[in-house]
N, C-alpha and C positions, 0 to 999 in steps of 0.2 A: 802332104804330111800334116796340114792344119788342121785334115780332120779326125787322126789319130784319137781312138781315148785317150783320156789321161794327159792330152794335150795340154798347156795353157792356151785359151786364144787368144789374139794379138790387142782385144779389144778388153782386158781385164783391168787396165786402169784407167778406162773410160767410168767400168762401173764402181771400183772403189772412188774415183773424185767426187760422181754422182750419189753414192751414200755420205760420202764426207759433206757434201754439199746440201744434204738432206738435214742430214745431222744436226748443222750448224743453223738450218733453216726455222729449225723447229727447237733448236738450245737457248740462241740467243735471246732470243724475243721473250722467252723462260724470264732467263736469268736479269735479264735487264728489267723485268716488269718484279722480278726478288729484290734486287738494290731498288728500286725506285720505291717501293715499297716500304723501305727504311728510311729514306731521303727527308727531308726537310722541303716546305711552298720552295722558298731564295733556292736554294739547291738544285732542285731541278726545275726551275726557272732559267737556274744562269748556266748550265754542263749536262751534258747526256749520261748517262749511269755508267757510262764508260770509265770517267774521272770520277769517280766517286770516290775511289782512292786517294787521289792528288787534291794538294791545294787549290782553288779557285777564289776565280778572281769577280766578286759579286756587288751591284749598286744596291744600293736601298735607300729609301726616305724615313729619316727619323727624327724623333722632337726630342728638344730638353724639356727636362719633369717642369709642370708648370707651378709657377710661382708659390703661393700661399706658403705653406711652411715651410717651402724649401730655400723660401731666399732669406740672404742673408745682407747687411750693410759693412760696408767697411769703408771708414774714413768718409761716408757722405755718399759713398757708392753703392750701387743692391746690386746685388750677385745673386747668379745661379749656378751650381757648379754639380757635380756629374761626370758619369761614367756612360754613355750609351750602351754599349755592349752589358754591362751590371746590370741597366734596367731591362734592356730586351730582351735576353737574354742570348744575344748573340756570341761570335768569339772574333779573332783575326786581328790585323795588323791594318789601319787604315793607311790608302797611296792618296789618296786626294780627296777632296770634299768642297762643296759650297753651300750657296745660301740660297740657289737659284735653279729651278730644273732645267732651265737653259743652261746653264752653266754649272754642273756638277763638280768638275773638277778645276775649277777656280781658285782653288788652293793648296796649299801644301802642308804637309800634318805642322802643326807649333805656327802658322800665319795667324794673322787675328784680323779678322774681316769687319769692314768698318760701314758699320748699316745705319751711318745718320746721326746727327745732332748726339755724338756721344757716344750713342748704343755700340758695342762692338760684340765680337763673340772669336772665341779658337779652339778650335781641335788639333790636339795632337795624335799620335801616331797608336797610341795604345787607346783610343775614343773617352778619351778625359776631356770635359768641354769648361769651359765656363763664359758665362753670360754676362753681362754687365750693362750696365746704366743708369737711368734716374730711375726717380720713384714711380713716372708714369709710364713709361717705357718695360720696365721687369713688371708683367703686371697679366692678367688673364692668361690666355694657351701661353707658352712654352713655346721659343722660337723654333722654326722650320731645317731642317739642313739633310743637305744629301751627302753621303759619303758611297765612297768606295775603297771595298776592302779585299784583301785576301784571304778565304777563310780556309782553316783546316777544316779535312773530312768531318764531318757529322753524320752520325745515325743516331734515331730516335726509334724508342717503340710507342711511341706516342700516339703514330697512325693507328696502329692494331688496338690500342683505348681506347681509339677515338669508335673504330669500327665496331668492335665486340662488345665494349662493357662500358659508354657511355651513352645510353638511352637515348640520345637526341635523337628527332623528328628527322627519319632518313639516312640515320647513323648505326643504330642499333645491328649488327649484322648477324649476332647469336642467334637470336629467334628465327631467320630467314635461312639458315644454316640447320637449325634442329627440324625446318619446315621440308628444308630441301630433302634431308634424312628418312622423312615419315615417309615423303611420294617415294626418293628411290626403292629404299628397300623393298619396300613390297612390292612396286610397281616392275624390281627386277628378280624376285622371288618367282611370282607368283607367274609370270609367262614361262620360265623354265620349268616348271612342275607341271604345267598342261602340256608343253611340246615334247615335254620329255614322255610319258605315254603314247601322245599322239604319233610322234617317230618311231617308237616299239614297234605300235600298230601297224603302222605304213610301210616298216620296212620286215616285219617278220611273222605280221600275222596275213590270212587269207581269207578274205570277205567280199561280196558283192561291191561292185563300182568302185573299190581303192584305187585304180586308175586314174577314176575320173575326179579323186580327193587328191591325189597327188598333183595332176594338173590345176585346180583349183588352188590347192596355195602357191606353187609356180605365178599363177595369174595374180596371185592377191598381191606379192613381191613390188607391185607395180602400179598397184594403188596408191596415188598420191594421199596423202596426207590431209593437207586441206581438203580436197573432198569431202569428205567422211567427217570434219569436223561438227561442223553445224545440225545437220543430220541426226547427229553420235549427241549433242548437246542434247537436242529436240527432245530425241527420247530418253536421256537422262530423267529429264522436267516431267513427261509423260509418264514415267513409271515410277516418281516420287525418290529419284535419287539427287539431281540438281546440283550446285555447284558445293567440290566439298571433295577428300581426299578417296572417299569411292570412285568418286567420278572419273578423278584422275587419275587412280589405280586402273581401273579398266577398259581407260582410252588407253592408256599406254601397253598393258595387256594386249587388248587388240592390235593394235597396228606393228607390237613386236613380233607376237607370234608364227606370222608368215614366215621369217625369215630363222627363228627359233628350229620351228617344225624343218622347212627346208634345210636346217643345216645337221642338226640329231639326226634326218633320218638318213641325209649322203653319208654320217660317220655311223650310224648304226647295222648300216646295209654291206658297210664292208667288213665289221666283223668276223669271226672264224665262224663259217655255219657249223662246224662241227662240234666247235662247245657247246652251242644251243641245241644240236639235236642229241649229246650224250647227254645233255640235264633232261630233256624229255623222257627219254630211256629212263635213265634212272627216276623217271617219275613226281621231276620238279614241274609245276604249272609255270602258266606263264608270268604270273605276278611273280613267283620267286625268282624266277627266270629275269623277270628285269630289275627287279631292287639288287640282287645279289650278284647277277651278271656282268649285265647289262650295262648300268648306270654307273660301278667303279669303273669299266673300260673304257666310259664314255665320258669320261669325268675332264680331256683337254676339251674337247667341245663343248659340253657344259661351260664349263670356265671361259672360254672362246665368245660365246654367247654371252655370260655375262657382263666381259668388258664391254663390248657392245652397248649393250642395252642398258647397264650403268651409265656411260660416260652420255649415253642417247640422251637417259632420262634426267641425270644432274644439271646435263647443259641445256635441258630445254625451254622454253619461253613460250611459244607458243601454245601447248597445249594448258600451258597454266593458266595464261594469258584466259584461256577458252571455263576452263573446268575450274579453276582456284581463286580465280578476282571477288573480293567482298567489301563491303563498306568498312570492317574494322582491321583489315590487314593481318588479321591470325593467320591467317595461309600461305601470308606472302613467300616464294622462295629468292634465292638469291639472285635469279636472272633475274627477276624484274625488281628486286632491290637497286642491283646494278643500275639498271636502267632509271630507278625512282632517283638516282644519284646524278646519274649523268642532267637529267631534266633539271633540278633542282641546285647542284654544286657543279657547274659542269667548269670551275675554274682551279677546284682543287683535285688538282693532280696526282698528290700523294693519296691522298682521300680514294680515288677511283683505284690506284695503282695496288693499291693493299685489300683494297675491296676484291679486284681482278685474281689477285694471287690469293686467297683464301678461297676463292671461287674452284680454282684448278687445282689447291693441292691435293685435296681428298679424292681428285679421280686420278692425278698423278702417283699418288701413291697405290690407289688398284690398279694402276697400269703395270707399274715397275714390281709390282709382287705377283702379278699371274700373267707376265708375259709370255714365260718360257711354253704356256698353254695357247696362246694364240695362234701361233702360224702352225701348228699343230690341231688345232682346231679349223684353221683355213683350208687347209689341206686334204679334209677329211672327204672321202667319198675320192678321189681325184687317182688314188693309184689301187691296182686290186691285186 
């Protein structure tokens, strides 16, 4: 009876937990690298993006403003007095604090710690401090103190300033982003306008050795990548093209193509033959025959092909790495921005986190608008 059509079989929420499991595989790591992106250094330092919602509970090292105009006498005494949170611009509710990173929590908010011959200092609970002692004591830096606090959520878009539109040396992300733009587009234009003929060809015209061009790109399929690179560089330089968005337009070109042509011509060969032989009849060639035909029916694989080969070309590195490196960084794109970041800030996290998520939205959002064309495209050639 199990093998009844229209059966359920016994094994269907094995494969639903395994999409949920998918799912979740592929959402989380999303979403968590979205909040961490907004986050604050202390932030995600002290909580996973998990809590990003909830209060947290965070240490930090902080000084009182140092002396000069900010102190003041009173009755024989100099003072310094202060808000830490005013000047950090922090926020929260201080639980303990000291004077010593051995001993952080040494105190209790409103105790007044007694640092010698006089000098004292206290924090209360809302990070109001004041300083105290003689003349020679209040005097250069601004005492030491560690607190610990509880902070409410914070989000900033400070990161994304930091990333897009302030110029710093390994900050700037706009330029590496308008860079990434140049190589995609075309580099995912221009392979689908040749396989798309080349598949016509293969799959509906008749000509000496098409056989043996069909198994040839089958073999090309399988052509590692490096290979070809150095080689592909070589004669770049040899035929006066050399490093530069040509280059990398038609390394990428190449190496897509294989699987472009292979995939147009399994969905073009299942078409209805008989459309195509009633447009002959009626006296259409075959260029009209594929802009007109052809190429609207063909249009989930088309789209199929180009997430592909988008998401190939936005996320790649290595070919840039090969065809786009220059001494003044006009070309740079964002994988190896990334990368210039990690080398150079490899401690700010929010920095990398915001960097990472501007990296993926732009192919996340070609994914989520021409997906319904994908497994449609996957598909093609597979049932007749």
């Amino acid at each position: 009876m199990d093998n009844i059509a229209g059966s359920k079989s016994s094994l269907t929420w094995v494969v639903h937990i395994s999409v949920v499991l998918l799912v979740a595989l592929w959402v989380f790591p999303t979403v968590g690298l979205l909040v961490s992106s907004f986050r604050t250094t202390d932030q995600i330092s002290s909580s996973g993006w998990w809590a990003a919602l909830f209060r947290s509970e965070q240490s930090q090292r902080l000084r009182v403003a140092d002396p000069g105009d900010n102190r003041i006498e009173r009755d024989g005494v100099y003072l310094v007095e202060g808000n830490f949170f005013t000047e950090s611009g922090g926020g929260g509710e201080i639980t303990s604090w000291g004077t010593s990173s051995r001993e952080i929590d040494a105190y209790a908010p409103g105790d007044v710690a007694d640092l010698g011959d006089g000098e004292t200092i206290t924090v209360d609970a809302a990070a109001n401090y004041v300083w105290s002692g003689n003349d020679e004591q209040i005097s250069g830096r601004g005492q030491r103190v560690f607190v610990t606090a509880i902070s409410p959520p914070e989000f900033t878009l400070a990161n994304y300033d930091n990333i897009l539109f302030s110029g710093g040396p390994g900050d700037n992300m706009a330029k590496a982003f308008f860079n990434t733009l140049t190589v995609t587009i075309p580099a995912t234009v221009i392979p689908i306008v040749i396989a798309a003929f080349a598949a016509y060809a293969l799959a509906w015209m008749d000509f000496p050795g098409r056989a043996l061009l069909i198994a040839a790109v089958v073999g090309l399929l399988v052509v590692p990548l490096q290979l070809a690179l150095i080689p592909l560089l070589k004669l770049h330089v040899d035929i006066g093209i050399g490093k530069g968005y040509l280059g990398a337009w038609l390394a990428h070109t190449g190496f897509g193509l294989p699987l472009a042509i292979y995939l147009l011509r399994n969905y073009m060969v299942g078409l209805p033959r008989d459309i195509i032989e009633n447009a002959k009849v009626d006296g259409a060639t075959d260029f009209q025959i594929f802009t007109k035909i052809i190429l609207p029916l063909s249009f989930p694989a088309l789209a199929s092909f180009a997430i592909f080969q988008f998401l190939w070309t936005w996320n790649d590195l290595l070919v840039a790495k090969v065809f786009l490196i220059d001494s003044t960084g006009q070309t740079t794109v964002m994988t190896d921005q990334i990368v210039n970041l990690l080398g150079t800030r490899g401690g700010n996290w929010e920095i990398l986190a915001t960097a990472a998520f501007v990296s993926i939205a732009v192919p996340l959002c070609v994914f989520f608008a021409m997906q319904k064309y994908l497994v449609r495209g996957l598909l093609a050639g597979s049932v007749k």
